[in-house]
CHARMM internal coordinates of N, CA and C (Angstrom, degrees):
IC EDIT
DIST 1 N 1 CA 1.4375
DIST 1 CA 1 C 1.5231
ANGL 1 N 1 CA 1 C 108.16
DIST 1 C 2 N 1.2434
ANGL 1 CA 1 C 2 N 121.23
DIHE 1 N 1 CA 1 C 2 N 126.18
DIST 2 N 2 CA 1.4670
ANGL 1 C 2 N 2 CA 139.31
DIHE 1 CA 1 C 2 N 2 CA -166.84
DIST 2 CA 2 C 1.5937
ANGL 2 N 2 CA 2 C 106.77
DIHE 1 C 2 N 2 CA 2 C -120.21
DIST 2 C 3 N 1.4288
ANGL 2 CA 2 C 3 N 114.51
DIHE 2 N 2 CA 2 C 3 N 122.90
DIST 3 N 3 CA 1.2871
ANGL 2 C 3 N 3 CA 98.16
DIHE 2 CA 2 C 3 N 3 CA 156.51
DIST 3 CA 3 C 1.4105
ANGL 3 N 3 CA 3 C 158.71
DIHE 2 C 3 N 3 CA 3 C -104.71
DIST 3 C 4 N 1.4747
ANGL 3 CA 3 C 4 N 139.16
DIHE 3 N 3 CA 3 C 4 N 98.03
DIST 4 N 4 CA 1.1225
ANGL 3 C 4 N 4 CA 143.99
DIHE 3 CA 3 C 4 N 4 CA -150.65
DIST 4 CA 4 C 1.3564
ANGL 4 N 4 CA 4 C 127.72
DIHE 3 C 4 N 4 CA 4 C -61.27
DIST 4 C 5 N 0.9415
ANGL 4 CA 4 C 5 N 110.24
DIHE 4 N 4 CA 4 C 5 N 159.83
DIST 5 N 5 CA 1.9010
ANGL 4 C 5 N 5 CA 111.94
DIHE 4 CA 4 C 5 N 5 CA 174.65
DIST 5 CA 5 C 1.7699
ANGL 5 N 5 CA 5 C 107.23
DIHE 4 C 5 N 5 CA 5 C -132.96
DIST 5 C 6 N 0.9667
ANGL 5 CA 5 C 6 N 122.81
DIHE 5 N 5 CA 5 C 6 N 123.86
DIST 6 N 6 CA 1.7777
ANGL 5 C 6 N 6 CA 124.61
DIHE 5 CA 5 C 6 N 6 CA -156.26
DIST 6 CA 6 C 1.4858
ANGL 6 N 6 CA 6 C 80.17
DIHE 5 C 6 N 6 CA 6 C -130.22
DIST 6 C 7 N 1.6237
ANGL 6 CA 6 C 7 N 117.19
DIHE 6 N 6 CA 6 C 7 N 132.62
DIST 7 N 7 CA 1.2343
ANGL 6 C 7 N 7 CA 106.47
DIHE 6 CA 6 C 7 N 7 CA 153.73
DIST 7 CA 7 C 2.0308
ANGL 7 N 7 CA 7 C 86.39
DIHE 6 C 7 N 7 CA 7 C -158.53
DIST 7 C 8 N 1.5626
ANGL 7 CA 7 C 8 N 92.11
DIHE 7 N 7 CA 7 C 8 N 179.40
DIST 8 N 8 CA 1.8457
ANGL 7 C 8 N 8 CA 103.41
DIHE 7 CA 7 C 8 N 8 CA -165.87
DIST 8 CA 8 C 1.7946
ANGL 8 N 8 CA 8 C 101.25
DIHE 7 C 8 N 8 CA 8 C -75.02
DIST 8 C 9 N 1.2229
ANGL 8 CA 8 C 9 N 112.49
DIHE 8 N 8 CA 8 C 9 N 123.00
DIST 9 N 9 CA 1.6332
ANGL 8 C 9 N 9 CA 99.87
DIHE 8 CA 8 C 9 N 9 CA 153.99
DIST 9 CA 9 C 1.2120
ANGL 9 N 9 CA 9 C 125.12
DIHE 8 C 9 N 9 CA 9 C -91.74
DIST 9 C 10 N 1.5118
ANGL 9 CA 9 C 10 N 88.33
DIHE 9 N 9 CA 9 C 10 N 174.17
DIST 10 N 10 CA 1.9344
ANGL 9 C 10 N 10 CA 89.73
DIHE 9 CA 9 C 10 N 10 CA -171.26
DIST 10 CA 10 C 1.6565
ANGL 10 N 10 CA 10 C 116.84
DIHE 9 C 10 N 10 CA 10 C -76.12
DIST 10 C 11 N 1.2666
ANGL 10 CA 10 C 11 N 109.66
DIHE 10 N 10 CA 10 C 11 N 10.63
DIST 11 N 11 CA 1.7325
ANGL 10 C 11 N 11 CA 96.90
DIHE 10 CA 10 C 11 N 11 CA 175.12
DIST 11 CA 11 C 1.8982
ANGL 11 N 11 CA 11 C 92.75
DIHE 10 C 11 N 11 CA 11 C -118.05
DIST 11 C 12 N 1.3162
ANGL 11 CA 11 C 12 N 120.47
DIHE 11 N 11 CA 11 C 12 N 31.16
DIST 12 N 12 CA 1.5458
ANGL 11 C 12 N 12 CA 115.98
DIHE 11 CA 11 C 12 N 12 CA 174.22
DIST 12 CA 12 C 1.2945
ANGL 12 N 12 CA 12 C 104.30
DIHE 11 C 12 N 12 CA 12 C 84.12
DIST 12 C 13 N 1.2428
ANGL 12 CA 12 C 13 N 150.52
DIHE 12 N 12 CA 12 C 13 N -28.96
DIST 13 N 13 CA 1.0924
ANGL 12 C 13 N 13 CA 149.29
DIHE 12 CA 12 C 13 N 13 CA 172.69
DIST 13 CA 13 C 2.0425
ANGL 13 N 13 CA 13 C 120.40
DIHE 12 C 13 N 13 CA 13 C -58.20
DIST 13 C 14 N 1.2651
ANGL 13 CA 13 C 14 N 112.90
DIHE 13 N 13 CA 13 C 14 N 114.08
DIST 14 N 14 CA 1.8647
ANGL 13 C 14 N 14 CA 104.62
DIHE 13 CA 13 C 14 N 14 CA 173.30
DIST 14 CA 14 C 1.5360
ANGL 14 N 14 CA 14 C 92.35
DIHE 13 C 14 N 14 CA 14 C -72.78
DIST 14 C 15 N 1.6228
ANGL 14 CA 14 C 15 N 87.20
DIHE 14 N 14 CA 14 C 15 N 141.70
DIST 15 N 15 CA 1.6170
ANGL 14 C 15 N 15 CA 116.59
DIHE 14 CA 14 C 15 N 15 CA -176.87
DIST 15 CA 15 C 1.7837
ANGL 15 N 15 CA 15 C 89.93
DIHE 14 C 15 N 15 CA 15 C -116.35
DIST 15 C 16 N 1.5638
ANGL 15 CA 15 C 16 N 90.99
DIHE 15 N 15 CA 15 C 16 N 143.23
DIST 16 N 16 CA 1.8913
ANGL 15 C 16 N 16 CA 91.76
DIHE 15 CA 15 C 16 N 16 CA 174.59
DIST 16 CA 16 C 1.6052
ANGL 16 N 16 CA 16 C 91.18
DIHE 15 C 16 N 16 CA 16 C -152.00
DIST 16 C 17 N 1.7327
ANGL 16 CA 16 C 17 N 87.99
DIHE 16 N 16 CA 16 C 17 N 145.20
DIST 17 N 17 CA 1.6372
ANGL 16 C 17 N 17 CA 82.49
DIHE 16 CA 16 C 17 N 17 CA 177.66
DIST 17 CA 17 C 2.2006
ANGL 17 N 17 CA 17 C 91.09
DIHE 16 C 17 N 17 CA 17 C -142.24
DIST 17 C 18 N 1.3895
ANGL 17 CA 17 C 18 N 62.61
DIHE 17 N 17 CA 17 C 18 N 171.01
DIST 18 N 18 CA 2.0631
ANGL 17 C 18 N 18 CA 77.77
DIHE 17 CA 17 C 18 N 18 CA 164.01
DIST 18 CA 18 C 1.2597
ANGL 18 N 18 CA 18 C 108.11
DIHE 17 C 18 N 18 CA 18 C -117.05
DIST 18 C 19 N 1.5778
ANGL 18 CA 18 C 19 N 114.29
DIHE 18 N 18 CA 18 C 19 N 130.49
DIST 19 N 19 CA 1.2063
ANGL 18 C 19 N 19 CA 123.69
DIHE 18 CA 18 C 19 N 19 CA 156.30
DIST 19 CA 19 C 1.2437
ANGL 19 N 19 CA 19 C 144.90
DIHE 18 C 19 N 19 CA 19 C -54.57
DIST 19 C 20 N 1.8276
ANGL 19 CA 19 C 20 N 93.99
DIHE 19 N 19 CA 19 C 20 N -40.30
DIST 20 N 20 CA 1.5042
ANGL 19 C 20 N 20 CA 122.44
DIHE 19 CA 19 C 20 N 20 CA 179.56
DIST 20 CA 20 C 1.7876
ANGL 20 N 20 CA 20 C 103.04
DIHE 19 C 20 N 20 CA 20 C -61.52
DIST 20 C 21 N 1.1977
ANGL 20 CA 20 C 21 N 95.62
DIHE 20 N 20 CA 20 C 21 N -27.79
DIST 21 N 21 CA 2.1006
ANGL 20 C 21 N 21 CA 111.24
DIHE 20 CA 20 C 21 N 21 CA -160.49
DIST 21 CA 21 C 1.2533
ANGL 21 N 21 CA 21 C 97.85
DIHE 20 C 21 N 21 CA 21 C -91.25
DIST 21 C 22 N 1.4886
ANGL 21 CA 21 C 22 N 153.25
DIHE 21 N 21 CA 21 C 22 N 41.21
DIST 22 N 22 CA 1.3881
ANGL 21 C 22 N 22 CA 131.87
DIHE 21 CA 21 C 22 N 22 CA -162.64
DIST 22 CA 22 C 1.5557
ANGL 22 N 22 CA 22 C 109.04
DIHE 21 C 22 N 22 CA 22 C -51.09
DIST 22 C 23 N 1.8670
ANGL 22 CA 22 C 23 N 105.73
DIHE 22 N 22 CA 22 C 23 N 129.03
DIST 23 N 23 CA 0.9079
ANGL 22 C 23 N 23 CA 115.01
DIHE 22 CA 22 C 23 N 23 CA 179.20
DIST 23 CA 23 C 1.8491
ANGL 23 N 23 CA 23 C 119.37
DIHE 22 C 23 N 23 CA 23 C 103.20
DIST 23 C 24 N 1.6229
ANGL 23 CA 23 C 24 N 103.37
DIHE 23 N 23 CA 23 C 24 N -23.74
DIST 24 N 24 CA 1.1694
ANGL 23 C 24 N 24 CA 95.54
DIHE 23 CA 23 C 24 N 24 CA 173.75
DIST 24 CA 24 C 1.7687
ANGL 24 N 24 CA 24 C 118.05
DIHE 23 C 24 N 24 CA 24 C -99.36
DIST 24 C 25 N 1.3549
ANGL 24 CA 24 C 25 N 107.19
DIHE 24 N 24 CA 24 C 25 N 125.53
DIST 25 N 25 CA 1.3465
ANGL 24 C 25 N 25 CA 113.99
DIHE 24 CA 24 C 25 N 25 CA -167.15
DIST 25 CA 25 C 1.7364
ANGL 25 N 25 CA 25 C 85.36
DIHE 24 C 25 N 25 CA 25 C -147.22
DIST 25 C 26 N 1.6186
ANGL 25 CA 25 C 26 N 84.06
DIHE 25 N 25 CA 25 C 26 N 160.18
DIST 26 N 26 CA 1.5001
ANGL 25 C 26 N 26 CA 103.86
DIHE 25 CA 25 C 26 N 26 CA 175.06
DIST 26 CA 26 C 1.2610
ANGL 26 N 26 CA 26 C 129.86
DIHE 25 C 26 N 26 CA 26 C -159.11
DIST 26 C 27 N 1.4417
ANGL 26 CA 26 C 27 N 162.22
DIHE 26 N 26 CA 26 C 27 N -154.60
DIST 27 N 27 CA 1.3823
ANGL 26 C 27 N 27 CA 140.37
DIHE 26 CA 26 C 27 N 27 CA 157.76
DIST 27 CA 27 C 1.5125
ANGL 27 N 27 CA 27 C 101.79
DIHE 26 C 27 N 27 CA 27 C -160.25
DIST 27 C 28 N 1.5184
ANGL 27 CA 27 C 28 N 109.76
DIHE 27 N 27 CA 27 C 28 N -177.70
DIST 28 N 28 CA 1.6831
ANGL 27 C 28 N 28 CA 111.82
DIHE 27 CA 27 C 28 N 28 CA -164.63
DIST 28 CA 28 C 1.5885
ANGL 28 N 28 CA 28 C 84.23
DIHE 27 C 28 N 28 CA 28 C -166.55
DIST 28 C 29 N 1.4655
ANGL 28 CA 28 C 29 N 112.39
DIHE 28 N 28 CA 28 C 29 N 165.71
DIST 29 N 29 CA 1.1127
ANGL 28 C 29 N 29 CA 131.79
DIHE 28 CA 28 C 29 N 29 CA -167.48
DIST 29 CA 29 C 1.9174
ANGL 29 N 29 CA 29 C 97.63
DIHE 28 C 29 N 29 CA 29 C -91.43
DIST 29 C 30 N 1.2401
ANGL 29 CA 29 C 30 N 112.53
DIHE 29 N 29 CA 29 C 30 N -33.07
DIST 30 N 30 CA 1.3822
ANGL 29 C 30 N 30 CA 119.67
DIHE 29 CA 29 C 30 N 30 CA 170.15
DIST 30 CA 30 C 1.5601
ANGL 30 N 30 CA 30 C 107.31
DIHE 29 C 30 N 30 CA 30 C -125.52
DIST 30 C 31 N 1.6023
ANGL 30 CA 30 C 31 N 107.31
DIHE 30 N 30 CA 30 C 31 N -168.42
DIST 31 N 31 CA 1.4254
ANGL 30 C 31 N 31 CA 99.61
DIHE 30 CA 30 C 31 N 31 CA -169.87
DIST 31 CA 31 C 1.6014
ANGL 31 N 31 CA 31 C 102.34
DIHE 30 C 31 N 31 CA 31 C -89.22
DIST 31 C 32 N 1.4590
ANGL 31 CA 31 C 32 N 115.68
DIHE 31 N 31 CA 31 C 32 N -41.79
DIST 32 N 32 CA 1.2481
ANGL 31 C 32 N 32 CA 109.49
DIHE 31 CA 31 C 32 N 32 CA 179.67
DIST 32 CA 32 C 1.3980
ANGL 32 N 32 CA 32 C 125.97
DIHE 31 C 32 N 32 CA 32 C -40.68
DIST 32 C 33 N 1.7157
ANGL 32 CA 32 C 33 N 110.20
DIHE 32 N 32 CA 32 C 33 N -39.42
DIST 33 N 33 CA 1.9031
ANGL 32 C 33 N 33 CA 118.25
DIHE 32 CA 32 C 33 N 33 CA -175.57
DIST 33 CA 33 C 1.3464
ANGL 33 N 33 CA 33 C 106.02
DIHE 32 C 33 N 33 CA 33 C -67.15
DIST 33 C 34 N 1.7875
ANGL 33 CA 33 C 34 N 117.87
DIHE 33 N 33 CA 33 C 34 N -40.44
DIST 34 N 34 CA 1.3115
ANGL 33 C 34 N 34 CA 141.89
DIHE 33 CA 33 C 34 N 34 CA 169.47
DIST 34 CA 34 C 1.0089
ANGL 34 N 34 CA 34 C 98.53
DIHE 33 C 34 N 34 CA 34 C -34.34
DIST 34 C 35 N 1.6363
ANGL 34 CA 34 C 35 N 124.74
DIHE 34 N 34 CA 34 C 35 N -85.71
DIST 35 N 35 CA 1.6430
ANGL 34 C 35 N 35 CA 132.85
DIHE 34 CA 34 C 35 N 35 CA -174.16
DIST 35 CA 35 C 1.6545
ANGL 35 N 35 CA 35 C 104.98
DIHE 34 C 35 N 35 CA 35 C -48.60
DIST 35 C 36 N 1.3177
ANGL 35 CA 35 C 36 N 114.47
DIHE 35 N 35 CA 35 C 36 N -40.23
DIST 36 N 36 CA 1.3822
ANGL 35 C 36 N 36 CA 107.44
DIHE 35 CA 35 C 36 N 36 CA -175.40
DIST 36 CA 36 C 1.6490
ANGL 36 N 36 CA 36 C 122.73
DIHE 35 C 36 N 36 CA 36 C -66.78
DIST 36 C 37 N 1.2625
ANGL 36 CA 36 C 37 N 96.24
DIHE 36 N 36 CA 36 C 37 N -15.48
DIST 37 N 37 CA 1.5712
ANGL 36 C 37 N 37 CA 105.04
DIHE 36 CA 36 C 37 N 37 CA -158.92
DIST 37 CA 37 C 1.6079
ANGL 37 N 37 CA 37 C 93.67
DIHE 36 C 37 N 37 CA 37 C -107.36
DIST 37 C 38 N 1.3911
ANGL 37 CA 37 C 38 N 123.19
DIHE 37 N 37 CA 37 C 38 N -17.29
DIST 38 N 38 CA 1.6164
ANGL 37 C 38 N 38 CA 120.98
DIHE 37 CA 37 C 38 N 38 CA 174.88
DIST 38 CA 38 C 1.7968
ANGL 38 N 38 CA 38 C 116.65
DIHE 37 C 38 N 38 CA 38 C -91.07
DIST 38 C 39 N 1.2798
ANGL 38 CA 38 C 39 N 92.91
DIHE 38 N 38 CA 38 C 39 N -0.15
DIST 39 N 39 CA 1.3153
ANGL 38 C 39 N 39 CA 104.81
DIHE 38 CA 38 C 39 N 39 CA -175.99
DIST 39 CA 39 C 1.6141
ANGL 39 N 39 CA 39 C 109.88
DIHE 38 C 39 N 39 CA 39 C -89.55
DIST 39 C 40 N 1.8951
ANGL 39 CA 39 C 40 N 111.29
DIHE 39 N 39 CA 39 C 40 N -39.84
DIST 40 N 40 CA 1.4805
ANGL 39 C 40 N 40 CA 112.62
DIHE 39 CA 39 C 40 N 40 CA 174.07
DIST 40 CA 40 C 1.4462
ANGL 40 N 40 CA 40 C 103.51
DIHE 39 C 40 N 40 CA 40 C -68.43
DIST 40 C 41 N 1.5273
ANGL 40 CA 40 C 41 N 129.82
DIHE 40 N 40 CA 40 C 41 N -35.76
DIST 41 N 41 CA 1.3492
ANGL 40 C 41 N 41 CA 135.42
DIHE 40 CA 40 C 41 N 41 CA -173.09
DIST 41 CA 41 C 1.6358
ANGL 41 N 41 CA 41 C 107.02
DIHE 40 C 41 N 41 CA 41 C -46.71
DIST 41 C 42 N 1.3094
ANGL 41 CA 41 C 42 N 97.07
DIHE 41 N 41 CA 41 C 42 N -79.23
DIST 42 N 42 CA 1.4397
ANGL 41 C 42 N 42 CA 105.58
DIHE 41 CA 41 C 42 N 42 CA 169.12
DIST 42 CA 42 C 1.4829
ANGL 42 N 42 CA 42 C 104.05
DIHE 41 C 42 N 42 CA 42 C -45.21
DIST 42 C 43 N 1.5501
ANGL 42 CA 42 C 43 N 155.42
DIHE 42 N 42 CA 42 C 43 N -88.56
DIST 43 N 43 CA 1.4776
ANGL 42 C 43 N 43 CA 112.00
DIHE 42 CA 42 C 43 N 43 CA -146.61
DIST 43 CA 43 C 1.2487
ANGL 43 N 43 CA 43 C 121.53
DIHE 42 C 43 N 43 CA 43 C -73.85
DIST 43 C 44 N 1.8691
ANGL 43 CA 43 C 44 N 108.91
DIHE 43 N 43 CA 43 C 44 N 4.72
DIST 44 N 44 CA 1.4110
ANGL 43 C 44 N 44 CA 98.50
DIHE 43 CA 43 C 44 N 44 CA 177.52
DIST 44 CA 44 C 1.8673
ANGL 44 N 44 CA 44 C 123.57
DIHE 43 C 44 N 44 CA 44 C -91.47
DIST 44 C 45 N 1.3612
ANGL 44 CA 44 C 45 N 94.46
DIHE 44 N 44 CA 44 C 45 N -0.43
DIST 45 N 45 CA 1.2902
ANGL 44 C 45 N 45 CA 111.45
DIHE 44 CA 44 C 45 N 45 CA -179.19
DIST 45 CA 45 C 1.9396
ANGL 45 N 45 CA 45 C 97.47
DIHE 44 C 45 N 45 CA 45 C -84.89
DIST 45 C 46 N 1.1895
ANGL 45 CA 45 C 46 N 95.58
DIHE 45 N 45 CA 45 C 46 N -53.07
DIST 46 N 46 CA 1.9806
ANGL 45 C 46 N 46 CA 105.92
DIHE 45 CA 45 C 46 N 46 CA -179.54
DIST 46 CA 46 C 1.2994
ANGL 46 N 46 CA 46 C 97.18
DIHE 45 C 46 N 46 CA 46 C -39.66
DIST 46 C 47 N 1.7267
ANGL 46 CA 46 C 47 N 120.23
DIHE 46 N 46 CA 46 C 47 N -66.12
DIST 47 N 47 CA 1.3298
ANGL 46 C 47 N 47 CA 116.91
DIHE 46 CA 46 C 47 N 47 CA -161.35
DIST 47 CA 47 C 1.7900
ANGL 47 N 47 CA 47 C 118.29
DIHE 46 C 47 N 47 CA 47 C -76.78
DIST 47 C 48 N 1.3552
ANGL 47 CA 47 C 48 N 98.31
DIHE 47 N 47 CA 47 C 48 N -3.37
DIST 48 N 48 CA 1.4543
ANGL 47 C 48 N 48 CA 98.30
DIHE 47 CA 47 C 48 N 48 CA 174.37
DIST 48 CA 48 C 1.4647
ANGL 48 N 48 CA 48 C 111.83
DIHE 47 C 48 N 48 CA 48 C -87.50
DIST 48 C 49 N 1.3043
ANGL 48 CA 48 C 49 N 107.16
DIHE 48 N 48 CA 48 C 49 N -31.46
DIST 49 N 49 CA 2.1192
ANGL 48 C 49 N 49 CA 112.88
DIHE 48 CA 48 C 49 N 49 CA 170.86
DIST 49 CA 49 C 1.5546
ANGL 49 N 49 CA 49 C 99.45
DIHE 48 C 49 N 49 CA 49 C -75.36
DIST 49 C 50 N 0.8176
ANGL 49 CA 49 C 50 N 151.54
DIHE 49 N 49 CA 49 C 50 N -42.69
DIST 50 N 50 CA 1.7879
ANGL 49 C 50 N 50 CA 150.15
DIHE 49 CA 49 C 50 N 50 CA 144.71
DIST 50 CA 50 C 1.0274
ANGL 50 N 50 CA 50 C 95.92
DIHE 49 C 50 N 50 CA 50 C -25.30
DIST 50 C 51 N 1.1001
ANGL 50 CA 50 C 51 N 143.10
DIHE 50 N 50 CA 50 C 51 N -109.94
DIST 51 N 51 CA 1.2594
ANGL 50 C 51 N 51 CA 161.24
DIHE 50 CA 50 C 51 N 51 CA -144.97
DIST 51 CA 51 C 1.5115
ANGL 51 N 51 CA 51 C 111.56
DIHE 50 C 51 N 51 CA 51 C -36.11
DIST 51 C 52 N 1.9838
ANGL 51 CA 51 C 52 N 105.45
DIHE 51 N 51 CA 51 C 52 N -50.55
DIST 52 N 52 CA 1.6512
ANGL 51 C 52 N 52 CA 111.62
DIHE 51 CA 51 C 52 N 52 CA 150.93
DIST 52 CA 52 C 1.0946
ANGL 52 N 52 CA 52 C 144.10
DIHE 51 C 52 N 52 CA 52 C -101.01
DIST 52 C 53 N 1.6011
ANGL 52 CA 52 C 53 N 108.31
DIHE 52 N 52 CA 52 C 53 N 44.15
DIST 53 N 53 CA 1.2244
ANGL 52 C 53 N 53 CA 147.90
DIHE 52 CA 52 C 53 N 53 CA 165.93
DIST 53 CA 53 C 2.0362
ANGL 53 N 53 CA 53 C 99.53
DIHE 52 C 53 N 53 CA 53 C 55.10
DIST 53 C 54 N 1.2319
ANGL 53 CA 53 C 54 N 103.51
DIHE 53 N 53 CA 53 C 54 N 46.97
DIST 54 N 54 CA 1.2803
ANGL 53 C 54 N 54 CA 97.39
DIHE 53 CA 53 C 54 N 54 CA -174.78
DIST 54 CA 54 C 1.8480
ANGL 54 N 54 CA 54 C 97.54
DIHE 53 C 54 N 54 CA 54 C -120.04
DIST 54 C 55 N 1.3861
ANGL 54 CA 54 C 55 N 90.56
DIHE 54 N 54 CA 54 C 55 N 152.03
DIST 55 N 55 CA 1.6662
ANGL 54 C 55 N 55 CA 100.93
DIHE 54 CA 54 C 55 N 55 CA 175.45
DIST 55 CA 55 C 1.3215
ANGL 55 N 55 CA 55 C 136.03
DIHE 54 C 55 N 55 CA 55 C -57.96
DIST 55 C 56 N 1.1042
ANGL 55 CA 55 C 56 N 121.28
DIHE 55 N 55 CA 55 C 56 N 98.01
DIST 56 N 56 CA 1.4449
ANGL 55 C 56 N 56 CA 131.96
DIHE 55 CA 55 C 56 N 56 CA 170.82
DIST 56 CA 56 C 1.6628
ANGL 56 N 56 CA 56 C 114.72
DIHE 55 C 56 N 56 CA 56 C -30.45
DIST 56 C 57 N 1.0590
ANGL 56 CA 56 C 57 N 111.85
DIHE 56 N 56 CA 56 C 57 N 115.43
DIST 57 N 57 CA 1.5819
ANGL 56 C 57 N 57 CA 100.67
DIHE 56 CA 56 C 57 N 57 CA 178.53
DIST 57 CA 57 C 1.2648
ANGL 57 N 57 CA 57 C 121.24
DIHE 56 C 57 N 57 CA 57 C -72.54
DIST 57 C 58 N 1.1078
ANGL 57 CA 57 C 58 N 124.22
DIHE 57 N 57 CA 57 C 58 N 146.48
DIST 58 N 58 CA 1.8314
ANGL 57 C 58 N 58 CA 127.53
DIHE 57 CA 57 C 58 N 58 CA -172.52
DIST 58 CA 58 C 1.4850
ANGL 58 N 58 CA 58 C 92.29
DIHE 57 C 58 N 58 CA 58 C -83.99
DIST 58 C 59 N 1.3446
ANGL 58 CA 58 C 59 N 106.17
DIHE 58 N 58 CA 58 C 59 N 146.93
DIST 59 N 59 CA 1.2700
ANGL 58 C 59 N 59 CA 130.77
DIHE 58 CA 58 C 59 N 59 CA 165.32
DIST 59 CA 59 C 1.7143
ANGL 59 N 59 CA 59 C 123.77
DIHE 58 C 59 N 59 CA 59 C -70.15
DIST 59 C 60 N 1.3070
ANGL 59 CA 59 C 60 N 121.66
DIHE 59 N 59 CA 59 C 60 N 91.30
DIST 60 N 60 CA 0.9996
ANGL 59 C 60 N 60 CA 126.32
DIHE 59 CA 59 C 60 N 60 CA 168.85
DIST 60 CA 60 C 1.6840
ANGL 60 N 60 CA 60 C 136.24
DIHE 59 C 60 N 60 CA 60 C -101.71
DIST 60 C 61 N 0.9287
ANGL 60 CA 60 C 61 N 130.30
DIHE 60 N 60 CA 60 C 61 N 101.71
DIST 61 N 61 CA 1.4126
ANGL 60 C 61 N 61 CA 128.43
DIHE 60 CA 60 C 61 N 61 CA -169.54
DIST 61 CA 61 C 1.9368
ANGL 61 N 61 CA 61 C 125.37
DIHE 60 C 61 N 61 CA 61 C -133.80
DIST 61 C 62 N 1.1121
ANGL 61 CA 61 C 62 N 104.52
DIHE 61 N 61 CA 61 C 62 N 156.95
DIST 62 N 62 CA 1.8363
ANGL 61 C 62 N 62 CA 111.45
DIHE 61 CA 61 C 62 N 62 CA 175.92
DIST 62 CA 62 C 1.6757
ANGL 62 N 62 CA 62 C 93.27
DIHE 61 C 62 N 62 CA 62 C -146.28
DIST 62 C 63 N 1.0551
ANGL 62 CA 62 C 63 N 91.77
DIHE 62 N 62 CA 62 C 63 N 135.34
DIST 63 N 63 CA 1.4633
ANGL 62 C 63 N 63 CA 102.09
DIHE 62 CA 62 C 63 N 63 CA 167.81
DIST 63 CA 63 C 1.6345
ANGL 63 N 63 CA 63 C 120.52
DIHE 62 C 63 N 63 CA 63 C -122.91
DIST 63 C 64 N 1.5822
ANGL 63 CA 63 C 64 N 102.38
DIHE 63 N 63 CA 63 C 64 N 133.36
DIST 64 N 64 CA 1.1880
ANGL 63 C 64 N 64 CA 100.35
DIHE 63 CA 63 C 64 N 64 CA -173.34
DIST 64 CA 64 C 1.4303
ANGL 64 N 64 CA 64 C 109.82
DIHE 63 C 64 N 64 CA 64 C -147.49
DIST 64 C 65 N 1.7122
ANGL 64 CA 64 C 65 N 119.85
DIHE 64 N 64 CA 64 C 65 N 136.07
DIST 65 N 65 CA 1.4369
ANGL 64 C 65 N 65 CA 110.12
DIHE 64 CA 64 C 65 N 65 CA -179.74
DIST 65 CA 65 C 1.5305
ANGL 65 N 65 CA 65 C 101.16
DIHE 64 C 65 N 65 CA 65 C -115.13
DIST 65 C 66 N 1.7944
ANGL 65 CA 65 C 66 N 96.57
DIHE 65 N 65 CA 65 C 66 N 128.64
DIST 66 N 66 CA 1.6428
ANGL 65 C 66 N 66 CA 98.54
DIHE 65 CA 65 C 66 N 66 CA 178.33
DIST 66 CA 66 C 1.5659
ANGL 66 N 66 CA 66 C 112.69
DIHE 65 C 66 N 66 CA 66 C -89.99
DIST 66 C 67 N 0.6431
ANGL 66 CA 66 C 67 N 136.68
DIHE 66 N 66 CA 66 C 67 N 159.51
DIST 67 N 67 CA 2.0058
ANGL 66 C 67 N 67 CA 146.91
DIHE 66 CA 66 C 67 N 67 CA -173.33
DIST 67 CA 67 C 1.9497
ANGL 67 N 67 CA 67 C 91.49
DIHE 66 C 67 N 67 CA 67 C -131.69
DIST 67 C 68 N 1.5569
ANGL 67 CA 67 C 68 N 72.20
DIHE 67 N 67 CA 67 C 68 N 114.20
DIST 68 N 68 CA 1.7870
ANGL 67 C 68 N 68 CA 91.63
DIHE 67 CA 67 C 68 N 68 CA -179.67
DIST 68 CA 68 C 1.4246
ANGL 68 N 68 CA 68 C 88.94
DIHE 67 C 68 N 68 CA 68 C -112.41
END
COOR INIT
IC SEED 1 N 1 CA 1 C
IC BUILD
């Protein structure tokens, strides 16, 4: 379980990334392709730190929404 951040970009496209993943981000024309398309990101990023026997980062997160 990974946690995502989905928000609108500026050419219409949702952009989603992982925090836990630095560097892995991705986007979709809607949110569903978005979610769909951050989901191959992420295990292809997992299986590429596998692959060079390097440590998977643990998933750490808090979520919080501030009201300005």
């Amino acid at each position: 379980m990974r946690e995502v951040i989905l928000y609108p970009g500026e050419d219409g496209y949702w952009v989603v990334e992982c925090p836990s993943l630095p560097g892995c981000v991705s986007q979709g024309k809607t949110k569903r392709e978005a979610i769909k398309n951050i989901k191959e990101a992420i295990s292809c990023y997992i299986h590429a730190l596998e692959e060079d026997s390097i440590p998977v980062p643990k998933e750490k997160f808090a979520v919080s929404v501030v009201v300005v």
